[in-house]
C-alpha positions as CSV (number, residue, x, y, z in Angstrom):
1,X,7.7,-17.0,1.2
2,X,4.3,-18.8,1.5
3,X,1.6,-20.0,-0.8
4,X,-1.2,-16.6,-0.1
5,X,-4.8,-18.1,1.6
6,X,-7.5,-16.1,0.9
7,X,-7.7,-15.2,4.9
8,X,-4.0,-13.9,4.9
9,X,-5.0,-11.9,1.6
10,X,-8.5,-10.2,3.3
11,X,-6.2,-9.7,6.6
12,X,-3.6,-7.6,4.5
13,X,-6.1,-6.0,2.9
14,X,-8.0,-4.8,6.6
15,X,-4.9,-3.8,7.6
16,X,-4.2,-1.4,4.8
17,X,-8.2,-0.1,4.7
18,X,-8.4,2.8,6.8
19,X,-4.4,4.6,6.7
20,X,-4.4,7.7,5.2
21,X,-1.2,8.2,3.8
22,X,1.2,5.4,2.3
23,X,4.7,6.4,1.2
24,X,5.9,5.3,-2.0
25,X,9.6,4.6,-2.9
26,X,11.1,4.7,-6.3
27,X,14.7,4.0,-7.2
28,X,16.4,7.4,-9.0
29,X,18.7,6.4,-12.3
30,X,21.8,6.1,-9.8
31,X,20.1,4.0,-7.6
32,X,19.2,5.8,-4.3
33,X,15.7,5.4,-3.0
34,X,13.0,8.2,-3.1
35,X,9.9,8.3,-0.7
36,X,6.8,10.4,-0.7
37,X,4.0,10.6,0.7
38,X,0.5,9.6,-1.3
39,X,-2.9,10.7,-0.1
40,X,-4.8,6.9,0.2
41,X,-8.3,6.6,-0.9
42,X,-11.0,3.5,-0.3
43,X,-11.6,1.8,-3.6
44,X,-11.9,-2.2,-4.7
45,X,-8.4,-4.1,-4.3
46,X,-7.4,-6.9,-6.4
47,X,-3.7,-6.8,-5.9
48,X,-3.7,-3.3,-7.8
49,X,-2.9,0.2,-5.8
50,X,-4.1,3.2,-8.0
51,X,-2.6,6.4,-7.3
52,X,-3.3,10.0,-9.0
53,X,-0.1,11.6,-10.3
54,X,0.8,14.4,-12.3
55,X,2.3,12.7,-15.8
56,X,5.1,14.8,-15.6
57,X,6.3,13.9,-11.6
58,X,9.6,12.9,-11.2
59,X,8.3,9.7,-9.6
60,X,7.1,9.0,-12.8
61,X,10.7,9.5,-14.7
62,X,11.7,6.5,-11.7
63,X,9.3,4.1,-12.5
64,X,9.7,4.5,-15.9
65,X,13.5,3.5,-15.3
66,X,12.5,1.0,-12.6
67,X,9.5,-0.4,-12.3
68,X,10.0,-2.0,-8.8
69,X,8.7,0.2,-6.3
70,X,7.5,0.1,-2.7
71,X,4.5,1.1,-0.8
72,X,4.3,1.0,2.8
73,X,1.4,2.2,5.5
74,X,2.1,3.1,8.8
75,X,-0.8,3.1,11.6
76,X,1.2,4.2,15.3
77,X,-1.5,4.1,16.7
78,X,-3.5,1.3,16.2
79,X,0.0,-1.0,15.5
80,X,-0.5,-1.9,12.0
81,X,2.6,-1.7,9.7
82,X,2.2,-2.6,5.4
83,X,5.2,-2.9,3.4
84,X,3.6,-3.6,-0.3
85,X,6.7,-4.1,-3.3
86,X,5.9,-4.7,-6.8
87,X,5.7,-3.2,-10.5
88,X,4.4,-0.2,-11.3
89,X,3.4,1.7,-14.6
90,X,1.7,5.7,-15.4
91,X,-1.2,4.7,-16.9
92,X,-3.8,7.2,-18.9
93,X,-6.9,5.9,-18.6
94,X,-10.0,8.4,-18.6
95,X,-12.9,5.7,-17.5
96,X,-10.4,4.8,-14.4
97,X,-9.3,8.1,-14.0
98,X,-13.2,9.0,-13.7
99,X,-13.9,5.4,-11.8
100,X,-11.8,6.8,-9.4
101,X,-11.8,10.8,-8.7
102,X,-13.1,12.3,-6.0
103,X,-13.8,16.1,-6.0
104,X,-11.3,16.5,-2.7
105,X,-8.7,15.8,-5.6
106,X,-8.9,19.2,-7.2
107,X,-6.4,20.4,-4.2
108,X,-3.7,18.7,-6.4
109,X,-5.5,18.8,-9.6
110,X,-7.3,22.3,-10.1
111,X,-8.4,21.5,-13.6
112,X,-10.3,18.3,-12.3
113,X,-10.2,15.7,-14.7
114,X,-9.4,18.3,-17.5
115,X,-5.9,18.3,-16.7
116,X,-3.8,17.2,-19.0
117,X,-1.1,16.5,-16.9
118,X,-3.5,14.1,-14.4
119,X,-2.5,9.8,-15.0
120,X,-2.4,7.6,-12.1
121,X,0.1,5.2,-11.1
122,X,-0.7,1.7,-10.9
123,X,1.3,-0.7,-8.5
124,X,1.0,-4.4,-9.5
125,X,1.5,-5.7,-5.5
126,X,4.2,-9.1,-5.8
127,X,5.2,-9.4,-2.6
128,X,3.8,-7.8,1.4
129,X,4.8,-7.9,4.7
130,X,2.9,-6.6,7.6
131,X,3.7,-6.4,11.2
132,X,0.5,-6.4,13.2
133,X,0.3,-6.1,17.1
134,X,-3.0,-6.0,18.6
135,X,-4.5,-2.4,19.8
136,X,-5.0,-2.9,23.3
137,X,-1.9,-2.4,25.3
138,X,-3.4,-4.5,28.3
139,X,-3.9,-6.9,26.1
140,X,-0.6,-7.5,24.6
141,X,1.0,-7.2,28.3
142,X,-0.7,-10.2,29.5
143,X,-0.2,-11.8,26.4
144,X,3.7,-11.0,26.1
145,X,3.8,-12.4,29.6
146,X,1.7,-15.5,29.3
147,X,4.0,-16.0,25.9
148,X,7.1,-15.4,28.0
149,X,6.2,-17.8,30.3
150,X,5.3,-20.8,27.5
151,X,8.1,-19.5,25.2
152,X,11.0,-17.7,26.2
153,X,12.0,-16.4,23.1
154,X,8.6,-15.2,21.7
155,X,8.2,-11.9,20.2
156,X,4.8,-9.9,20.3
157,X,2.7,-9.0,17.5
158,X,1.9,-11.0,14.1
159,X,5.2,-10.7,11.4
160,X,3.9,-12.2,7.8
161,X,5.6,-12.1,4.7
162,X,3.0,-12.7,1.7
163,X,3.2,-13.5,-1.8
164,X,0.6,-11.9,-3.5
165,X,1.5,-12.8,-7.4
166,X,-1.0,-15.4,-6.7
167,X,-4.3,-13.6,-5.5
168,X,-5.2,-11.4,-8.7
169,X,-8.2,-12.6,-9.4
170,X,-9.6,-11.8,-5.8
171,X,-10.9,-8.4,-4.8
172,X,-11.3,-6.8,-1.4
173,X,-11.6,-3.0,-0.6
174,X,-8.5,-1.2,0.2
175,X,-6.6,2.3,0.3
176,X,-5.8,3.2,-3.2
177,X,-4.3,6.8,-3.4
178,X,-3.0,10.1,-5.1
């Protein structure tokens, strides 16, 4: 695992802004995973996701027993792929709660911001890795070929791993979600 530059921090960052959904994973109390899906919004990034939840989810009872937790994105179509682990915590917070809520939200939430059951979910990012293949198809053909050609065993697209537990104090705007 590298040292995280600022560039590699603002490229994971552009490669998250714009997917619309991000599955989460929890771990149950025996150990098998759980993913879901959660709808992504645009909001300011500083190595926190943000995600609305009902307090009483089961994904909540998981974190609760194990914090560690994964997030990944998925774009087919334009190649970009996020896998984000860290920490995560419920967290009741009404000035974040309204920071962040968006009328679009009262599909899941009917009472709005009255509910009692709404909290979000914050996931302290740790760790990323991101598989990123450039969009245009003609593009990566005459690139896999003129890499084929200098290096026989080269694989296409860009594969990082990145450490984020040193970028908190930077921000950048990325998907946070419900």
């Amino acid at each position: 695992m590298s040292t995280t530059s600022s560039n590699e921090f603002q490229h994971l960052a552009h490669l998250i802004r714009g997917i619309k959904t991000a599955m989460l994973t929890t771990a149950g109390a025996d150990g098998s995973l759980r993913s879901r899906p959660m709808a992504t919004l645009e909001g300011e990034f500083d190595g926190t996701l943000w995600f609305f939840t009902r307090a009483d989810a089961p994904k909540v009872g998981e974190v609760r027993q194990e914090e560690q937790v994964n997030v990944s994105y998925a774009d087919a179509d334009g190649q970009r792929f996020v896998s984000v682990s860290g920490r995560a915590a419920l967290v009741v917070d009404r000035e974040k709660l309204k920071e962040l809520w968006n009328p679009v939200y009262k599909a899941w939430f009917p009472k709005g911001l009255d509910d009692p059951q709404i909290a979000l979910l914050r996931v302290d990012a740790e760790q990323a890795e991101y598989w990123d293949a450039q969009s245009s198809a003609m593009r990566q053909l005459i690139s896999l070929v003129k890499e084929l050609v200098i290096r026989p065993n080269y694989l296409p697209g860009d594969n990082q791993k990145v450490d984020l537990s040193e970028t908190r104090g930077e921000t950048e705007k990325l998907g946070i979600g419900i």
